[in-house]
N, C-alpha and C positions, 0 to 999 in steps of 0.2 A: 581548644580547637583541634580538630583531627591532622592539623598541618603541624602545631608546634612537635611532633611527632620526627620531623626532620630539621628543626629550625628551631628547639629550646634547647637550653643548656651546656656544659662547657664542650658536652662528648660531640655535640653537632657542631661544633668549629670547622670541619674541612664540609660540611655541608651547605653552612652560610658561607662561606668563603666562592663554594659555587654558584648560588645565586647573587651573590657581589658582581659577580661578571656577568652575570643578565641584566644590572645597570641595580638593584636592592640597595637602598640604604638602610640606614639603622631602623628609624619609623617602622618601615617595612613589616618588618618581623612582627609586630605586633597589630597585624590586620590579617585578616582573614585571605586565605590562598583561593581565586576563583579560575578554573579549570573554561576554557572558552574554545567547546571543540567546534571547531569549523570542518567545513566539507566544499569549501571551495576548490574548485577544479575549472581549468577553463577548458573543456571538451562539453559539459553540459548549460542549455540555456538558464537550466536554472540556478546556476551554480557560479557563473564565469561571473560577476559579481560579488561573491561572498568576500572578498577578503576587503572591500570598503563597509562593506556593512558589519565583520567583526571590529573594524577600524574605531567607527560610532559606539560598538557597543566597550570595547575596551576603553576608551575615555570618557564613558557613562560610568563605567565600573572606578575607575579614579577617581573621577569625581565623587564617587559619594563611597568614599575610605575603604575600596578593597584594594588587592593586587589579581590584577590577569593576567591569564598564562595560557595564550592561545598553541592550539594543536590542531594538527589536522587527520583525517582523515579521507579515506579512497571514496571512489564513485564511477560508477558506471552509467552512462545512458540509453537507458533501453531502446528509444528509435533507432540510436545509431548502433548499438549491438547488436538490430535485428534483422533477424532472414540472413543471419549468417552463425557460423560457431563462436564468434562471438558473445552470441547471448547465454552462453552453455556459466559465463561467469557470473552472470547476473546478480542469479539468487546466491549462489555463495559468498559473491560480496557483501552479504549482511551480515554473514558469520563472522566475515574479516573487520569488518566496521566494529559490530560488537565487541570483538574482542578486543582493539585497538583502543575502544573506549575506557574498558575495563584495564587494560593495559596500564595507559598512563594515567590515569587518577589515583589507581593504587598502589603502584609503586612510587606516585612523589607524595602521595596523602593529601590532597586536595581541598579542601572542606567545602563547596560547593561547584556547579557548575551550570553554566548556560549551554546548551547545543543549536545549531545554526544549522538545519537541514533545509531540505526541500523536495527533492524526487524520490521515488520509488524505494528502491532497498533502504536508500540510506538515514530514511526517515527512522523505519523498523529496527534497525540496526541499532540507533543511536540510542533507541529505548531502551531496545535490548540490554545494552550495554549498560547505562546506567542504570537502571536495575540491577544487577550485578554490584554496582557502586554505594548505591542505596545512598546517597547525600541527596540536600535538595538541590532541584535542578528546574531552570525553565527552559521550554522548548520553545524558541522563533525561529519560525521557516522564510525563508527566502519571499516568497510570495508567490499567487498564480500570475502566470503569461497571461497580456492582454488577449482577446479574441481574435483573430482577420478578418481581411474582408479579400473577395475578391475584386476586379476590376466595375462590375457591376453592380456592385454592395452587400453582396449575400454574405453574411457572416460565415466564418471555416474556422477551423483549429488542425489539430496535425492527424484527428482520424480522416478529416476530408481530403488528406493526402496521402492515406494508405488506402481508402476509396478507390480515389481516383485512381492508382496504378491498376486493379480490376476492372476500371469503367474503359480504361485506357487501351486493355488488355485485348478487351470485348469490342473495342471499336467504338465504343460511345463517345468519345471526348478527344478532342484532337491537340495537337502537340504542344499548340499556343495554350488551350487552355488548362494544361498538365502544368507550363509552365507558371503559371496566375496563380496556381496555386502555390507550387513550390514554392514561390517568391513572398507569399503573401499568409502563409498559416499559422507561423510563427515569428510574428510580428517584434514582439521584444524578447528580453531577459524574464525568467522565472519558469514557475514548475506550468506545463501545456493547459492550455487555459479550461476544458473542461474535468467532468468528476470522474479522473483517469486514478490511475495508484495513487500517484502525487498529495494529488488533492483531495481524495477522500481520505488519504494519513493526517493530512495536515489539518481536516475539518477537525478528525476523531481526537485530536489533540486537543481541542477545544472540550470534548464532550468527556474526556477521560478528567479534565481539568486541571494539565500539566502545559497548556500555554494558556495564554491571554489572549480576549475576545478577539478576533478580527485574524487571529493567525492564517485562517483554512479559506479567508477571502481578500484581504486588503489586498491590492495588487504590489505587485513586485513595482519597484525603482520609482516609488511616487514618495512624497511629503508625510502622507498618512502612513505609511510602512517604517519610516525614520521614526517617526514619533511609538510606536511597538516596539521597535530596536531599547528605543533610550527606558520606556517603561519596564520594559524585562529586564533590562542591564542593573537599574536601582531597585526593583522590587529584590532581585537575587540577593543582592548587598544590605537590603532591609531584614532582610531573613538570615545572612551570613554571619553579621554584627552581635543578633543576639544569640543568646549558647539554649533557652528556651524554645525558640524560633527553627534554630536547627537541629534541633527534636525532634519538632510537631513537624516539620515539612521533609521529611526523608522522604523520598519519592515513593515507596511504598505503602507509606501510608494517605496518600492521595490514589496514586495507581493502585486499587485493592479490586474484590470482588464488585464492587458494586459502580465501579470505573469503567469496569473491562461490558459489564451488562450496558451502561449505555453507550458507551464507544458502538457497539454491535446496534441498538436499537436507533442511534443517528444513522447508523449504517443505513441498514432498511428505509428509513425517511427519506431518507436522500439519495438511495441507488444508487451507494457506492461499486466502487470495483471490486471483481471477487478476486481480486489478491489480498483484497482486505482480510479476508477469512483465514488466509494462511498464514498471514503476520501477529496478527489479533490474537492465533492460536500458542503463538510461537512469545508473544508479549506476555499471556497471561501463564502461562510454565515458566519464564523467569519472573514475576510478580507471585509467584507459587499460589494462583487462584486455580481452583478447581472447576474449569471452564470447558467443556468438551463440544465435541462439532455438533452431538443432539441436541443440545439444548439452543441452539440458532436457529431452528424452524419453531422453537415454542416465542422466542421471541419476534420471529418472522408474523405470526400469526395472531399480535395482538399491535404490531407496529403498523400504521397504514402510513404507501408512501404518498408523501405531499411534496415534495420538489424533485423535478427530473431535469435534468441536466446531460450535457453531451457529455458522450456518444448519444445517451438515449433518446434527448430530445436538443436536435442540434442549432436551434436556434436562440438557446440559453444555455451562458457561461458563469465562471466561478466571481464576475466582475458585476453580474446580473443577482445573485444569491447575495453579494454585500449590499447593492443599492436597496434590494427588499427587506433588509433587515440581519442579514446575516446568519452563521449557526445560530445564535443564542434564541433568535425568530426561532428556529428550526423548532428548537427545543422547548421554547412558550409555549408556542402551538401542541408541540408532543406531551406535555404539562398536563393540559385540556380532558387527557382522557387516562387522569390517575395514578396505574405505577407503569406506563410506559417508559419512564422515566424516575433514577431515583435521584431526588433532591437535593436530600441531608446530607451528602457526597462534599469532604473538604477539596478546596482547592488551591493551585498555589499561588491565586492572588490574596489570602485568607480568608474568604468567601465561600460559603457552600455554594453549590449548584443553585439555588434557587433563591440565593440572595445576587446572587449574577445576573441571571436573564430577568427579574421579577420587575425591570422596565422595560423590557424589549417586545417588540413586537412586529408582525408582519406590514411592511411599509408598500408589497404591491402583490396583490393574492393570485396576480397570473402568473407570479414567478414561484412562489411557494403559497403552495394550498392550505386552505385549512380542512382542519381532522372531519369536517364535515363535509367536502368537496375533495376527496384524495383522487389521487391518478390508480391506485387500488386500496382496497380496504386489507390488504397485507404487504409486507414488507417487500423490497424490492430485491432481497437476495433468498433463496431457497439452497438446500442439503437436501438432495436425492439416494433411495437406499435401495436396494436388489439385489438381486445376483451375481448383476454386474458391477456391480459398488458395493457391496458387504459393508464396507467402513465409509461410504460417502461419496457422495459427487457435490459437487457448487456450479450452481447456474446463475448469471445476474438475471433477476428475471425484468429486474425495470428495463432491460434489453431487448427483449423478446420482440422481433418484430412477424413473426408468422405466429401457428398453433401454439399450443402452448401443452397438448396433445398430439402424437403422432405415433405412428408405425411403421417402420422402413427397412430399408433393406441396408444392409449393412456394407460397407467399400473403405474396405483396411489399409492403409499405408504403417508402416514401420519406417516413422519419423516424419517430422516435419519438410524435410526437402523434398521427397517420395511424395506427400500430399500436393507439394507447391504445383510438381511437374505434373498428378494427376489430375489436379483439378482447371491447371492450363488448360491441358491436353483434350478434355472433357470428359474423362472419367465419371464425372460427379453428376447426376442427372436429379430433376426436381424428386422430391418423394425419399432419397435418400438419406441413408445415415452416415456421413463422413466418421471415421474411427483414425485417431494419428496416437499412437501408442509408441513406446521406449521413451517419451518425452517428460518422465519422470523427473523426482528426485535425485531416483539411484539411473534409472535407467536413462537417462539424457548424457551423461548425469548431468543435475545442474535446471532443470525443468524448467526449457524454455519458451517463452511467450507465445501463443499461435496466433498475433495480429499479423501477421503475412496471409495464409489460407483464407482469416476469416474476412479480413478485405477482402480477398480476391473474389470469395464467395458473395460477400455485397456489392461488389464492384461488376461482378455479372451477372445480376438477377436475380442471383439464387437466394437470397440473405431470408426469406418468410418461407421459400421451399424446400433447403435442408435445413438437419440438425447435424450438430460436429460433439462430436464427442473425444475427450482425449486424459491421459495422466498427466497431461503435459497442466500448462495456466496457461489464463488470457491477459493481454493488455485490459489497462481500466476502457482503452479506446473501443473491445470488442463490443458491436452489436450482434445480435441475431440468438437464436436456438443455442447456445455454445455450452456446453457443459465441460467442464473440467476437474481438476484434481481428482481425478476416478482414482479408489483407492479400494485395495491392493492394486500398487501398480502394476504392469505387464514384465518389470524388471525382476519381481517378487513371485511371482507366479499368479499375478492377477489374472480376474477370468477377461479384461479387456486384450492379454497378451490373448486368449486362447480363440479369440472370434475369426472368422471365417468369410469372405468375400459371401454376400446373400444373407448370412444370419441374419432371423429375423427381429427387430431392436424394437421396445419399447419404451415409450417416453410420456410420464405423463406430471409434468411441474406440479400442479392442482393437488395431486396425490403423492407426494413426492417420492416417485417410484422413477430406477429406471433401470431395465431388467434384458436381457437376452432369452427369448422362447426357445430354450433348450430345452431338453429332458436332464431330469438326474444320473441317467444313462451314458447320457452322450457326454455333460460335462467333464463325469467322472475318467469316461477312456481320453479324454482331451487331454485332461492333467494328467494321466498318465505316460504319456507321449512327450508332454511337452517339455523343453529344454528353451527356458529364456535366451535371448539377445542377447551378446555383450558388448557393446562396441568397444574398438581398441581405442584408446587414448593415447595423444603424446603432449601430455600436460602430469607433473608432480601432482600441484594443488588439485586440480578435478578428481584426480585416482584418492587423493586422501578424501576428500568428500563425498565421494563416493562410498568409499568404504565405512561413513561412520553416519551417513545421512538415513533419519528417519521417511518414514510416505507424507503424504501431505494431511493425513488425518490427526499428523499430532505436529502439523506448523512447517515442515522438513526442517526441524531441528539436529541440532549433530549429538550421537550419543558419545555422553562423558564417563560412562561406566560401560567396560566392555566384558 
């Protein structure tokens, strides 16, 4: 075992001596060490729970002859970090996660581990990092938040509360019913109940095949979510016990190429968030798969989506995808039409792909379609390239609620707060092209979420008659035209820093183009001229991340060779 490393022989006497005082007796020593990272925090709903649910899973793990050794790690919650500098920490908190993962497992030698996520970075993060650890590992997430309702019965979640502050904004929606909502959207504990960040990481875990069925739907704080706890806790310990077992199940040999293709192609099924795109990228360079942002429109274009889910369609939640059958439905269905899916994929319940779903099936077809009735005949997320993206743009296009074609006129703000106050103010007229640029990687630093603007822009009207374009990313919550991770950013000398109030912007999803009518003329004395942004910082960690953070074309990873 990779633990007897600290805990055999006479020379590890001051090392068992210290886990004597974590309560070890003799037995001990000779059981396998299980590593039980948790992310409990009580700032997030998905999270302020976690420390009863590692509770269950650490005396599942007794139970069936291992030792645990719970850890934790950080967490941020993106609602509550947003539309402030705040959110500027976000994304670097998945670095900090990762590494924190990688930290303590390999400095005490671990020989497996379970991880306990549930929201946004932290999910990405914990992969990240074990990757790096390379033991096997299962991933159980917390669960999704039930759905709300309002006073009147209408189903809401927590986009229908960044909404409403726009409807609110505009005069549509009066004080009381601002407050029905607030009261009412996020009803329990868990990750926010539609296919936001959260919950399409959590589905993709199913589809990579490094959790167990039900992870990306069973709801958080029910009977059926205990019963997932206690399976993971003993399957890990089935796989820990034997020395063959923890072999075959190193996380990268589950997590490989052909993991990371269907993680992306549930994507498209199911309109995911396009954060997906950025983690997923950033997943497979630590799984050292050779996965790049072009090859996501070839899979885009043979994946048709068949479940849509809020934001995109907001009167089904992640509690409505379990009762239909759940992912492994998803992935029956996607089955149907070849290699949209590959198969023969191990996983870590020791099942392939297709010995798992090969009884599963869609239990109500108005909730997930079949491959013959899709909501489109391609994937729900698109990679845009032009001029103005050289290296990429992501749109979720199962979002799209206007054109999906346009032309417009260009209205630049340099940053997210600059946009908040212009599109109050009315700046923002139907026909145009929103542009919120420095909101990068390098240049936020830290690229923060633009569900503040793009409520606002749904929230008054405008959500089918602009498009937003930005370096910055969206919440999974964003509806409408929204393109992001524009790469080169505007911090880099991207041509998104170089546009001009009126430039005229083309957008066309269909054709995955999205380009600025310039000349080669004009662009070139542009960049000439031009001298990026820098904003000052008065944060250590941001200025280090900044300085070593990639664009969002290759995941905004941090480079470790300088």
């Amino acid at each position: 075992m990779r633990s007897d490393e600290v805990k055999k022989g006479f020379d590890r006497t001051p090392h068992r001596s210290l886990l004597r005082a974590t309560g070890l007796k003799d037995e001990d020593f000779e059981k396998p060490f299980i590593g039980v990272a948790n992310s409990f925090i009580e700032l997030i709903p998905g999270h302020f729970f976690l420390d009863k649910v590692s509770a269950i899973i650490k005396e599942e793990i007794k139970a069936n002859g291992c030792v645990p050794f719970e850890f934790n790690t950080i967490g941020v919650d993106d609602g509550i970090a947003m539309g402030h500098d705040g959110m500027l920490f976000s994304l670097p908190s998945r670095e900090l996660i990762a590494n924190s993962i990688e930290t303590v497992m390999n400095a005490h030698k671990l020989d497996a581990m379970i991880a306990i996520p549930n929201c946004d970075k932290i999910v990405p993060g914990m992969i990240m990092g074990a990757l790096r650890v390379n033991v096997p590992t299962i991933f159980v997430s917390g669960g999704p938040m039930e759905k709300g309702y309002t006073q009147d019965g209408t189903p809401i979640d927590l986009a229908t509360a960044f909404e409403a502050v726009g409807k609110h904004e505009a005069g549509e929606m009066s004080d009381e019913e601002l407050k029905d909502i607030e009261c009412n959207a996020c009803p329990s504990g868990g990750s926010c109940s539609g296919m936001f960040t959260a919950n399409s990481m959590n589905t993709l875990m199913e589809a990579m095949g490094i959790a167990l069925p039900g992870n990306g739907t069973i709801l958080a704080l029910t009977p059926e979510r205990e019963v997932l706890y206690r399976q993971a806790a003993r399957r890990i310990c089935e796989i820990a016990l034997d020395a063959q077992a923890r072999e075959k199940y190193k996380l990268t040999n589950i997590l490989n190429d052909n993991a990371v293709r269907n993680a992306f192609a549930v994507d498209m099924a199911m309109g995911g968030s396009s954060n997906t795109v950025l983690h997923m990228l950033a997943i497979a360079r630590e799984a050292k798969v050779n996965f790049n942002l072009e090859d996501i429109n070839k899979i885009s274009k043979r994946v048709s989506h068949i479940a849509k889910i809020s934001p995109s369609l907001s009167t089904v939640h992640m509690e409505d995808i379990n009762k239909a059958g759940g992912v492994n439905a998803v992935m029956k269905e996607m089955s149907k039409r070849g290699d949209d899916i590959l198969l023969d994929n191990l996983t870590i319940s020791g099942e392939t792909l297709l010995e798992k779903i090969k009884d599963s099936y869609i239990k109500d077809t108005n909730i997930i379609h079949t491959i013959d009735n899709p909501y489109s005949q391609v994937g729900g997320l698109a990679i845009l390239y032009g001029n103005l993206a050289q290296q990429g743009a992501v749109i979720k296009t199962a979002g799209i609620t206007g054109a999906r074609a346009m032309t417009g006129k260009a209205v630049c703000f340099d940053g997210q707060a600059q946009a908040i106050k212009g599109i109050v103010s009315g700046k923002v007229k139907a026909g145009d092209v929103v542009v919120i640029r420095y909101e990068g990687p390098k240049g936020g630093p830290g690229m923060q979420e633009m569900l503040a603007p793009t409520s606002l822009i749904m929230g008054m009207g405008l959500g089918d008659k602009v498009a937003l374009i930005t370096d910055g990313r969206f919440s999974g919550a964003t509806r409408g035209a929204s393109i992001g991770h524009v790469s080169p950013e505007a911090a880099e000398g991207g041509m998104i820093g170089l546009l001009k109030d009126g430039d005229e912007i083309h957008i066309d999803v269909d054709a995955y183009v999205l380009s600025v009518n310039l000349s080669d003329e004009e662009i070139a004395k542009r960049k000439a001229e031009f001298v990026p942004l820098k904003k000052p910082l008065n944060s250590s960690w941001l200025g280090q991340y900044r300085a070593l953070v990639t664009n969002a074309s290759s995941g905004a990873v941090l480079k470790t060779d300088l």
